[in-house]
N, CA, C and O atoms as CSV, one atom per row, in Angstrom:
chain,resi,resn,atom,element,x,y,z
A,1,UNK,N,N,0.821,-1.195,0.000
A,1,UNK,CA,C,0.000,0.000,0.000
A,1,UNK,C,C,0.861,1.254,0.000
A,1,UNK,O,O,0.776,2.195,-0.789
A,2,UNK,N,N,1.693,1.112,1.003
A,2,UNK,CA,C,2.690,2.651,1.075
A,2,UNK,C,C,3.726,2.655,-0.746
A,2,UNK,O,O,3.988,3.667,-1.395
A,3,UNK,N,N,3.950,1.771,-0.974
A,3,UNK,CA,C,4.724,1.741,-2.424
A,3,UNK,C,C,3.804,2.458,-3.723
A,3,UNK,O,O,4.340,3.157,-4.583
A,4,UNK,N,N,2.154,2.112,-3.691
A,4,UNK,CA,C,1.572,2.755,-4.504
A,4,UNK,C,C,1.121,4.376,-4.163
A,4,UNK,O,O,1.197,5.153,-5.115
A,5,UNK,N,N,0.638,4.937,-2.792
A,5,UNK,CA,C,0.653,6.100,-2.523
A,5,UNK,C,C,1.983,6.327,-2.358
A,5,UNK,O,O,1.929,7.557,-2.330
A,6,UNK,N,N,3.614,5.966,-2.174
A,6,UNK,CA,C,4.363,6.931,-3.328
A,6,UNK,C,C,4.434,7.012,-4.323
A,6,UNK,O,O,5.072,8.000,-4.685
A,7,UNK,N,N,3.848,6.055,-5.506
A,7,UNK,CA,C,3.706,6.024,-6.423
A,7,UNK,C,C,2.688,7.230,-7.443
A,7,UNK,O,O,2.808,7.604,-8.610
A,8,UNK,N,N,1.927,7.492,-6.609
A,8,UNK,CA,C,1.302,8.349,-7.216
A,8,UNK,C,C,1.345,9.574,-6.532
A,8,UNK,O,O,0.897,10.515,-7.187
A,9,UNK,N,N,1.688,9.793,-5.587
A,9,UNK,CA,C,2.542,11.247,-4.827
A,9,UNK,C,C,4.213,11.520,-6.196
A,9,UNK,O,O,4.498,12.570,-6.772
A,10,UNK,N,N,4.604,10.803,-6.250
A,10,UNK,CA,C,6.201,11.179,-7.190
A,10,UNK,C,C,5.730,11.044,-8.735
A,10,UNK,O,O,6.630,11.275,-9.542
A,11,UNK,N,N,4.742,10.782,-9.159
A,11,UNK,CA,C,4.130,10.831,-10.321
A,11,UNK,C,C,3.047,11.933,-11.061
A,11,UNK,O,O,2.543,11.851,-12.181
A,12,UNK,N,N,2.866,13.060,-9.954
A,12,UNK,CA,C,2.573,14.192,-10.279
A,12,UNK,C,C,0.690,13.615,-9.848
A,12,UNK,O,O,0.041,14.121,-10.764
A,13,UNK,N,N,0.171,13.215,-9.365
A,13,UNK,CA,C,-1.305,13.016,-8.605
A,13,UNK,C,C,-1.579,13.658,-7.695
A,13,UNK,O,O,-2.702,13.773,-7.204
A,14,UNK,N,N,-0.205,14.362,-7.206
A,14,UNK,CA,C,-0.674,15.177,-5.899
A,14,UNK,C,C,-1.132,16.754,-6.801
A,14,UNK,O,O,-2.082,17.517,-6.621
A,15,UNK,N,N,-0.108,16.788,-7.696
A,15,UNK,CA,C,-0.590,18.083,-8.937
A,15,UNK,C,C,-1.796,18.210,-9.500
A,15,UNK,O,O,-2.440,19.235,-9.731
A,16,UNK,N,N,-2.038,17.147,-9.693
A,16,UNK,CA,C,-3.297,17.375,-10.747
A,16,UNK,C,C,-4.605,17.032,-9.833
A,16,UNK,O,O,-5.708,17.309,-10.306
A,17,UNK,N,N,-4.514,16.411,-8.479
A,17,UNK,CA,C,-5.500,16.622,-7.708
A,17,UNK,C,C,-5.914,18.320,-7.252
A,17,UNK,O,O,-6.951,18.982,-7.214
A,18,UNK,N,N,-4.352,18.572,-6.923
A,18,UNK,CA,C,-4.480,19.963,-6.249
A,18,UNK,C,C,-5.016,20.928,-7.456
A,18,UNK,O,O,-5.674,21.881,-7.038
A,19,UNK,N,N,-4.858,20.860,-8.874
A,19,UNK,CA,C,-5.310,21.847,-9.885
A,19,UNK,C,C,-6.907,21.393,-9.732
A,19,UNK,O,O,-7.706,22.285,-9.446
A,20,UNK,N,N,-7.347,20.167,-9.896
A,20,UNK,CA,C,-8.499,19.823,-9.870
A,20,UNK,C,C,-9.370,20.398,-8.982
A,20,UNK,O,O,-10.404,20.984,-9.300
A,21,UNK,N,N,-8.835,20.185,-7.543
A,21,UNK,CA,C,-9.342,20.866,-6.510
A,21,UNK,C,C,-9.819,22.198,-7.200
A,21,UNK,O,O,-10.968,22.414,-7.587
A,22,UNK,N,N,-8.557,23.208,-7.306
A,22,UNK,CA,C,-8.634,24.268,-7.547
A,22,UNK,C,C,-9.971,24.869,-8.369
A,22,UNK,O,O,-10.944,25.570,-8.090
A,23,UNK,N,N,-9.492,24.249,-9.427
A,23,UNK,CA,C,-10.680,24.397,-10.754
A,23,UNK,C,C,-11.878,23.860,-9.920
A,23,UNK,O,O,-12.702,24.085,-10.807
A,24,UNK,N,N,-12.443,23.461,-9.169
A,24,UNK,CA,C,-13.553,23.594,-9.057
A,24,UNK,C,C,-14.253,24.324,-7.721
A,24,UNK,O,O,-15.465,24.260,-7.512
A,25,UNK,N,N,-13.247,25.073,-6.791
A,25,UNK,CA,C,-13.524,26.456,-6.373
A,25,UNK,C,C,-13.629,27.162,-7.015
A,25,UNK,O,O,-14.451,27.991,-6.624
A,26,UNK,N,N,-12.993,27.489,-8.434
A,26,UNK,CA,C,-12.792,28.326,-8.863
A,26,UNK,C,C,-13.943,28.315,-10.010
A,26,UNK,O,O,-14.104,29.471,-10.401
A,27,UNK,N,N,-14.666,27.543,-10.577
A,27,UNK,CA,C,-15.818,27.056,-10.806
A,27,UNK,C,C,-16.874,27.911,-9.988
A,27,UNK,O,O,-17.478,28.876,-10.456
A,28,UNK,N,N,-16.991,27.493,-8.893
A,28,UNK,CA,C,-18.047,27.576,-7.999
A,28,UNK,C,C,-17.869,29.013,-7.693
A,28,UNK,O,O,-18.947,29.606,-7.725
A,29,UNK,N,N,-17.007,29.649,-7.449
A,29,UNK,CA,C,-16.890,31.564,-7.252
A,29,UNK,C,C,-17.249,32.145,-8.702
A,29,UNK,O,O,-17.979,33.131,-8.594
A,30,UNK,N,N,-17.043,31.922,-9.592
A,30,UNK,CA,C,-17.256,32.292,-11.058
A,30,UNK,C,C,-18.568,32.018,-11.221
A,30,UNK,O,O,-19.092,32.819,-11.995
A,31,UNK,N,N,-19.242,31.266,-10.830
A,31,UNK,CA,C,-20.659,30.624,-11.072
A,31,UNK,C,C,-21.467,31.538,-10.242
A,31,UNK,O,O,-22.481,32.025,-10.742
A,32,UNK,N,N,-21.144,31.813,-9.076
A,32,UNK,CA,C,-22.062,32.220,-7.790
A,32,UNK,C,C,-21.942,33.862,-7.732
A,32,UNK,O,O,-22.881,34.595,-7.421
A,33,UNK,N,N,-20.630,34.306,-8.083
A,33,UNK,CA,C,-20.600,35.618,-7.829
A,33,UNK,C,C,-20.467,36.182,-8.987
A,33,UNK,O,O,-20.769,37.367,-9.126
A,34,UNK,N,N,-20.042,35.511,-9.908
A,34,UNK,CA,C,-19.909,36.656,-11.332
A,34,UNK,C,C,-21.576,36.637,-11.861
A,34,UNK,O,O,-22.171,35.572,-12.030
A,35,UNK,N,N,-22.135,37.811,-12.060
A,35,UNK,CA,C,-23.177,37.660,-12.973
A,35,UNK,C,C,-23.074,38.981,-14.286
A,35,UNK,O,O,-22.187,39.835,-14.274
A,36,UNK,N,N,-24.000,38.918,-15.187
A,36,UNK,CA,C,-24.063,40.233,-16.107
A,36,UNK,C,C,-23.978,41.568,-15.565
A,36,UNK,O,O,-23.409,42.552,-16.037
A,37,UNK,N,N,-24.649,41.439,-14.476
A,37,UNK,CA,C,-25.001,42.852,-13.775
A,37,UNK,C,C,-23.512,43.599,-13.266
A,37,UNK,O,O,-23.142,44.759,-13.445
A,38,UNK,N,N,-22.712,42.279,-12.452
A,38,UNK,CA,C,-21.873,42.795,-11.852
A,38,UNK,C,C,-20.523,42.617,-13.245
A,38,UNK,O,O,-19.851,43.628,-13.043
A,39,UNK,N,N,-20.240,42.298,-13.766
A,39,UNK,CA,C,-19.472,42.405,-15.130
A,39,UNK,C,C,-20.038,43.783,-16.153
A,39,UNK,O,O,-19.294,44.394,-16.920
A,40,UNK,N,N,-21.119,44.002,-16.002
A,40,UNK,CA,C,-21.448,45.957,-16.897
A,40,UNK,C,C,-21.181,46.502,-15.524
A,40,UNK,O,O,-20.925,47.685,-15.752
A,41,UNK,N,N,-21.075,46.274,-13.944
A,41,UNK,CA,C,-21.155,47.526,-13.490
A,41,UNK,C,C,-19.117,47.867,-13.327
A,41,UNK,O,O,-18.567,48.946,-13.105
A,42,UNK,N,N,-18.464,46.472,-13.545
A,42,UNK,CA,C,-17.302,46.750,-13.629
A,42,UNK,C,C,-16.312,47.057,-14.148
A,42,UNK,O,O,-15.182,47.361,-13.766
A,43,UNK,N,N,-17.262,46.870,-15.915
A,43,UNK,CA,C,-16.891,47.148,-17.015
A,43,UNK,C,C,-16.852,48.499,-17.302
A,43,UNK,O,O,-16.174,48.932,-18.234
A,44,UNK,N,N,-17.835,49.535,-16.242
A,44,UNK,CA,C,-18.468,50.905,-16.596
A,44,UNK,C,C,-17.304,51.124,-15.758
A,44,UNK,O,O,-16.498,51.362,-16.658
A,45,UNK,N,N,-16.646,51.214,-14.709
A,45,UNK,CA,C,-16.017,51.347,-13.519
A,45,UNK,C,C,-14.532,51.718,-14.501
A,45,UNK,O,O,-13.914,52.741,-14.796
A,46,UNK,N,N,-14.427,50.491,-14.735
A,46,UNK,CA,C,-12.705,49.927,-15.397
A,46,UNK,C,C,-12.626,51.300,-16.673
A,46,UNK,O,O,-11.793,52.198,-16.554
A,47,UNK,N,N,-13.406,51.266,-17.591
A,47,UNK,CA,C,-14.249,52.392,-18.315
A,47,UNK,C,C,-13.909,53.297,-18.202
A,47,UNK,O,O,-13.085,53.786,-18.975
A,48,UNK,N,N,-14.496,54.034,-16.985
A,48,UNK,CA,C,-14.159,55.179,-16.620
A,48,UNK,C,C,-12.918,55.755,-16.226
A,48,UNK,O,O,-12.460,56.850,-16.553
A,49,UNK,N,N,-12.233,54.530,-15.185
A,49,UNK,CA,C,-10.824,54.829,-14.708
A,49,UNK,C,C,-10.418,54.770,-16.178
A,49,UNK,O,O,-10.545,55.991,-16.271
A,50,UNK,N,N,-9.975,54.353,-17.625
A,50,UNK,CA,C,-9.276,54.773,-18.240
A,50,UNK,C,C,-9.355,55.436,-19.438
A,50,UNK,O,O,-8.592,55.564,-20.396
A,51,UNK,N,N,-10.752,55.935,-19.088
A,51,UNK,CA,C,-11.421,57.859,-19.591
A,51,UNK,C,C,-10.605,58.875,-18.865
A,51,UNK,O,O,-9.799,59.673,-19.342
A,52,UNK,N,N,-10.794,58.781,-18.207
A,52,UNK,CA,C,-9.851,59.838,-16.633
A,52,UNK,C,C,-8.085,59.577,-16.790
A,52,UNK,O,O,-7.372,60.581,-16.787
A,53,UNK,N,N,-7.751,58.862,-16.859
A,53,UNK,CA,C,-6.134,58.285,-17.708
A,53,UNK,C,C,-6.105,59.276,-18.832
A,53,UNK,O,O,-5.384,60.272,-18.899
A,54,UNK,N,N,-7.087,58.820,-19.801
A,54,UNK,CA,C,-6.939,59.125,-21.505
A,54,UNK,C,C,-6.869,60.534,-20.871
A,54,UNK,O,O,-5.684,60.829,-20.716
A,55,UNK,N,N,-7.753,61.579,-20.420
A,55,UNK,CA,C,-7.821,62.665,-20.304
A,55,UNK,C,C,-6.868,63.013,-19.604
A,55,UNK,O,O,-7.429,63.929,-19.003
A,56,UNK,N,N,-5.851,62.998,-19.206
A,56,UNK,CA,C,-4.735,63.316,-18.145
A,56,UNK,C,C,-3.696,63.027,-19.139
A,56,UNK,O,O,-3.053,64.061,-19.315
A,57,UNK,N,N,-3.332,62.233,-19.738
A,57,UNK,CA,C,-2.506,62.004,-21.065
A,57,UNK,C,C,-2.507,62.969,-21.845
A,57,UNK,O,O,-1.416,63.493,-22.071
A,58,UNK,N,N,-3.854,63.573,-22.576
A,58,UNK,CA,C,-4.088,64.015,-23.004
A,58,UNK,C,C,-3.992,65.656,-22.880
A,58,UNK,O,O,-3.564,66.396,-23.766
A,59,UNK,N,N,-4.397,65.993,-21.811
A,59,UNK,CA,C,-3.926,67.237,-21.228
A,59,UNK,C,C,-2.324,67.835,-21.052
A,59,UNK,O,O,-1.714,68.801,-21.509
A,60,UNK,N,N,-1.944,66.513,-19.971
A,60,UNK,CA,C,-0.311,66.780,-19.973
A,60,UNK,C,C,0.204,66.864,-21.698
A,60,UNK,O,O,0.838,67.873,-22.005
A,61,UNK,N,N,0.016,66.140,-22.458
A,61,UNK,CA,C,0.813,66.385,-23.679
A,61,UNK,C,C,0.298,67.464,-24.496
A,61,UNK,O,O,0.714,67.651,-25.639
A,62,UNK,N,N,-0.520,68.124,-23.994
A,62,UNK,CA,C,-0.798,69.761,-24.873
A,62,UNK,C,C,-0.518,70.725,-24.187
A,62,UNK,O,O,-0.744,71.908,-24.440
A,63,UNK,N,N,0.058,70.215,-23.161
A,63,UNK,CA,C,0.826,71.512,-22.180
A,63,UNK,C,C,2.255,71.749,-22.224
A,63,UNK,O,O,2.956,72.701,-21.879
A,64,UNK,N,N,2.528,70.443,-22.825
A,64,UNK,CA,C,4.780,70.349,-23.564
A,64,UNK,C,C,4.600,72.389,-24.908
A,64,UNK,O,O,3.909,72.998,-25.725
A,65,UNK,N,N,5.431,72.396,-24.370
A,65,UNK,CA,C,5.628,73.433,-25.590
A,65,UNK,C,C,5.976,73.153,-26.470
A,65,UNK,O,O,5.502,73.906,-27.322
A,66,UNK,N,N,6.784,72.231,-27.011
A,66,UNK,CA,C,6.874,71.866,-28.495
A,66,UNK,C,C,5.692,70.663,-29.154
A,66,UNK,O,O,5.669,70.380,-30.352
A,67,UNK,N,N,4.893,70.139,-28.278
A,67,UNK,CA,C,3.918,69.199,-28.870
A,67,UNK,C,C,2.755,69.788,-28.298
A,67,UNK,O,O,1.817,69.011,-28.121
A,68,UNK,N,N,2.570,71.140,-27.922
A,68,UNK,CA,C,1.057,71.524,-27.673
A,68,UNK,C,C,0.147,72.114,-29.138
A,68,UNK,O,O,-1.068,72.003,-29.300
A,69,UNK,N,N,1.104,72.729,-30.063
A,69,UNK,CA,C,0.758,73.041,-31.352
A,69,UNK,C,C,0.305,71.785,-32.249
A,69,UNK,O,O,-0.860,71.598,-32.599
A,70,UNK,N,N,0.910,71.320,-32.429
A,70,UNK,CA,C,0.547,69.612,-32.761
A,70,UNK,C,C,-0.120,68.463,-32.676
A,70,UNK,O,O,-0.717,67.876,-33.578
A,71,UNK,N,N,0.035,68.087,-31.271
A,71,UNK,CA,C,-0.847,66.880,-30.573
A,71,UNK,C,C,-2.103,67.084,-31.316
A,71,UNK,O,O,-2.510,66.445,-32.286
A,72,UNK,N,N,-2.694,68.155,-30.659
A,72,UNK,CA,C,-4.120,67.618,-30.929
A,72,UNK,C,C,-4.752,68.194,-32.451
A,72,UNK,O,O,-5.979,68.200,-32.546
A,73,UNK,N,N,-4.189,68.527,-33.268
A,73,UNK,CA,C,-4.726,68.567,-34.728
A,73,UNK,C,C,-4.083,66.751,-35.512
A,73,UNK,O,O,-4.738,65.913,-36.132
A,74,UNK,N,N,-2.238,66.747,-35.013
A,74,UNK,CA,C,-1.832,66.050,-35.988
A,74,UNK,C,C,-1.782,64.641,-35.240
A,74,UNK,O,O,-2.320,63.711,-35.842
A,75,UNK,N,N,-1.286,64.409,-34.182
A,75,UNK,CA,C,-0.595,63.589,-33.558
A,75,UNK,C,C,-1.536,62.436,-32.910
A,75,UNK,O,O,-1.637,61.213,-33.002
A,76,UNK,N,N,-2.095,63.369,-32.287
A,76,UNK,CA,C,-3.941,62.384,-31.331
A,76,UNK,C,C,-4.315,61.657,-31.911
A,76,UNK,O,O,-4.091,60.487,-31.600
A,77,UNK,N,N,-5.115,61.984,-33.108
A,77,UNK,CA,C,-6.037,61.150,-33.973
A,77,UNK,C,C,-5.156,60.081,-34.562
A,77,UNK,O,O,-5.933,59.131,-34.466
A,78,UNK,N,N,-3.868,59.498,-35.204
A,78,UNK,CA,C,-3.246,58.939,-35.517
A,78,UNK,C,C,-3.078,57.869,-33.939
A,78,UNK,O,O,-3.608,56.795,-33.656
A,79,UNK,N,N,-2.450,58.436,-33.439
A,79,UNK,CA,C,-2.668,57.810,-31.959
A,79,UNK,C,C,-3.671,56.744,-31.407
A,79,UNK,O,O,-3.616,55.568,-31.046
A,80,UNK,N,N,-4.643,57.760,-31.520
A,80,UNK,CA,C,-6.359,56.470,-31.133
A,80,UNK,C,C,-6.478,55.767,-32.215
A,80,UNK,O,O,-6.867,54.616,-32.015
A,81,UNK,N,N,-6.267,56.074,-33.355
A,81,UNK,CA,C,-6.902,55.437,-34.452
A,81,UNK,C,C,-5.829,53.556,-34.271
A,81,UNK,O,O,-6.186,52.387,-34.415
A,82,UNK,N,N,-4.531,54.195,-33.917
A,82,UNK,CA,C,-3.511,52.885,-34.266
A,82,UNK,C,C,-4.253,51.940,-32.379
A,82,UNK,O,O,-4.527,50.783,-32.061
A,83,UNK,N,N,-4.272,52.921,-31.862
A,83,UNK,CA,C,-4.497,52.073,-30.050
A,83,UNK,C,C,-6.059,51.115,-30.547
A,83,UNK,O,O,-6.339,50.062,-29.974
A,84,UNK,N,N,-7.015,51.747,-31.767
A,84,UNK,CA,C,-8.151,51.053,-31.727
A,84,UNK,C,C,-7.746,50.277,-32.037
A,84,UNK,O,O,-7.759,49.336,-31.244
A,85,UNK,N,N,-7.042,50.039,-33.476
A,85,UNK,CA,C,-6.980,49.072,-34.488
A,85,UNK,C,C,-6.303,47.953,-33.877
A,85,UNK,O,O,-6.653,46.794,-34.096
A,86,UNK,N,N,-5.347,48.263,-33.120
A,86,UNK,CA,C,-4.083,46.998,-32.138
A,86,UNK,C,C,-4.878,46.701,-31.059
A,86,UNK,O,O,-5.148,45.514,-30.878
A,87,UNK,N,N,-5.242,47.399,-30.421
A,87,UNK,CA,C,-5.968,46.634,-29.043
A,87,UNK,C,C,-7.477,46.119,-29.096
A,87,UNK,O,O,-7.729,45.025,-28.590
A,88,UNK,N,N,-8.282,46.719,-29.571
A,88,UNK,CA,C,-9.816,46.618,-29.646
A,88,UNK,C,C,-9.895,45.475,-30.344
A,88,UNK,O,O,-10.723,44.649,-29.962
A,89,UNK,N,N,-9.227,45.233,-31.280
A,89,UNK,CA,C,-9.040,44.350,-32.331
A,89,UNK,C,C,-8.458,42.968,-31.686
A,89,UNK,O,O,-8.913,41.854,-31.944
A,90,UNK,N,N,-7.448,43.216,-30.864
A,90,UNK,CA,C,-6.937,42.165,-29.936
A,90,UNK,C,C,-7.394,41.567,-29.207
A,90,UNK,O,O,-7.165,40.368,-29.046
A,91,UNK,N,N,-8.496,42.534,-28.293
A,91,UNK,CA,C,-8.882,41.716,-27.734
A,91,UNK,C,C,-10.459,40.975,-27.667
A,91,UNK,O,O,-10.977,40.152,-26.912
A,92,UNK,N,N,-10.978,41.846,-29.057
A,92,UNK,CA,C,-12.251,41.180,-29.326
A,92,UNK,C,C,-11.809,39.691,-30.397
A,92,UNK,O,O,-12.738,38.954,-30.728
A,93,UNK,N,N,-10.859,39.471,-30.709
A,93,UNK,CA,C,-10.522,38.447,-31.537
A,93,UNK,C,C,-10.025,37.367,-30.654
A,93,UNK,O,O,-10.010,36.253,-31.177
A,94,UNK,N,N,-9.521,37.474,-29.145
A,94,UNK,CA,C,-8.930,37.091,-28.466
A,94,UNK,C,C,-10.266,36.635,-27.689
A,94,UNK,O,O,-10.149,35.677,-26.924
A,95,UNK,N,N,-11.304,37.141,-27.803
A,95,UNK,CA,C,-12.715,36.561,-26.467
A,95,UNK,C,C,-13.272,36.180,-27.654
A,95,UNK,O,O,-14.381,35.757,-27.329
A,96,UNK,N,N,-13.149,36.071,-28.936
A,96,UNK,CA,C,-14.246,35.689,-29.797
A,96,UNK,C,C,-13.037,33.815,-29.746
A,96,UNK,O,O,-13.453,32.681,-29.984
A,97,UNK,N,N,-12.073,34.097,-29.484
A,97,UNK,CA,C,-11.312,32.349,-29.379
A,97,UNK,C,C,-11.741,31.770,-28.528
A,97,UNK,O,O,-12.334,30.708,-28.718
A,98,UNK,N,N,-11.580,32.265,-27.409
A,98,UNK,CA,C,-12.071,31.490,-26.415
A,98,UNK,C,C,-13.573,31.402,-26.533
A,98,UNK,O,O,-14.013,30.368,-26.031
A,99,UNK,N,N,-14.376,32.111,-26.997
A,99,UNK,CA,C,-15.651,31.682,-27.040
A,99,UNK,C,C,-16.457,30.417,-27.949
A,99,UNK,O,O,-17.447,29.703,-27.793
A,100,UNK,N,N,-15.380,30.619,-28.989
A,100,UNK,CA,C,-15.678,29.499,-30.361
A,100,UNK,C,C,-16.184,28.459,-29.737
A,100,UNK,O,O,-17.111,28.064,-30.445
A,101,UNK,N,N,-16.064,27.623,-28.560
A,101,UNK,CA,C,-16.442,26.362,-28.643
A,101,UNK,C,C,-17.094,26.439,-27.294
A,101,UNK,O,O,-16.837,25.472,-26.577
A,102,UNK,N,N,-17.935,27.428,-26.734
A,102,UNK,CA,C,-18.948,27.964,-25.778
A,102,UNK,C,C,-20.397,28.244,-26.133
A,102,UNK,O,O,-20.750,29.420,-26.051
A,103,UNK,N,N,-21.204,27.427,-26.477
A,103,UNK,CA,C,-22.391,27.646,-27.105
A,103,UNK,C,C,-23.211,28.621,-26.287
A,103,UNK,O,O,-23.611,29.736,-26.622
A,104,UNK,N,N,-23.450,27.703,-24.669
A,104,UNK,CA,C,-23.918,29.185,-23.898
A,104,UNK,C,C,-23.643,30.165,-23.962
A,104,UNK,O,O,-24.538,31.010,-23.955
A,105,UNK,N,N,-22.395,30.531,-24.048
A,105,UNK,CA,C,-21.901,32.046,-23.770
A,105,UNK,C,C,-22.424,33.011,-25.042
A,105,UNK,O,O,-22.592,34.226,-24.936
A,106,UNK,N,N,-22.636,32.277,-26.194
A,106,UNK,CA,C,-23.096,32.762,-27.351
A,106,UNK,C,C,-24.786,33.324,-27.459
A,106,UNK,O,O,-25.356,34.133,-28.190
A,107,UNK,N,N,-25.187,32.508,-26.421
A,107,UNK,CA,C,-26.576,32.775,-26.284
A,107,UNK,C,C,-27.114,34.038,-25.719
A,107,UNK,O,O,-28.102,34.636,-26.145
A,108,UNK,N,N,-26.286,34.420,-24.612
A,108,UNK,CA,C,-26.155,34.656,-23.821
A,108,UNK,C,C,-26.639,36.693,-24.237
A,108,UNK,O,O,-26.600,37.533,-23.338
């Protein structure tokens, strides 16, 4: 008996119990506490903190004296336009992967 529980203690069973474990707390908090409501009210939150960023960026770099003439006719719009195209793009292509083989979530 003691030869097979080391056997599967030095064979990585204590790992994949303990992930198992894991994954299904982690299951059960995702299930119980995440809902729609609280994902838009954190989404509006997250949102805002980096509206209030953008605008502070934005300010400080039209107050430089050599990029206050500039920024915001030439420089800005080039700016957001490349941050949409790389990130927005990233990461709606990036939740549309993981979603591919989530039928609920599609429903949803």
């Amino acid at each position: 008996m003691e030869k097979i529980v080391e056997m599967f203690l030095t064979n990585g069973f204590t790992l994949a119990a303990g992930i198992g474990v894991i994954g299904l707390i982690l299951n059960f908090i995702l299930k119980k506490f995440v809902t729609n409501e609280r994902i838009e009210k954190w989404g509006n939150a997250i949102r805002m903190f980096f509206k209030a960023v953008g605008i502070l960026c934005t300010a400080g770099l039209s107050k430089i004296p050599y990029l206050k003439n500039i920024w915001n006719p030439i420089i800005e719009p080039y700016v957001v336009i490349l941050l949409k195209m790389v990130f927005k793009n990233m990461v709606d292509g990036f939740i549309n992967g993981l979603e591919s083989d989530n039928k609920s979530l599609k429903d949803d």
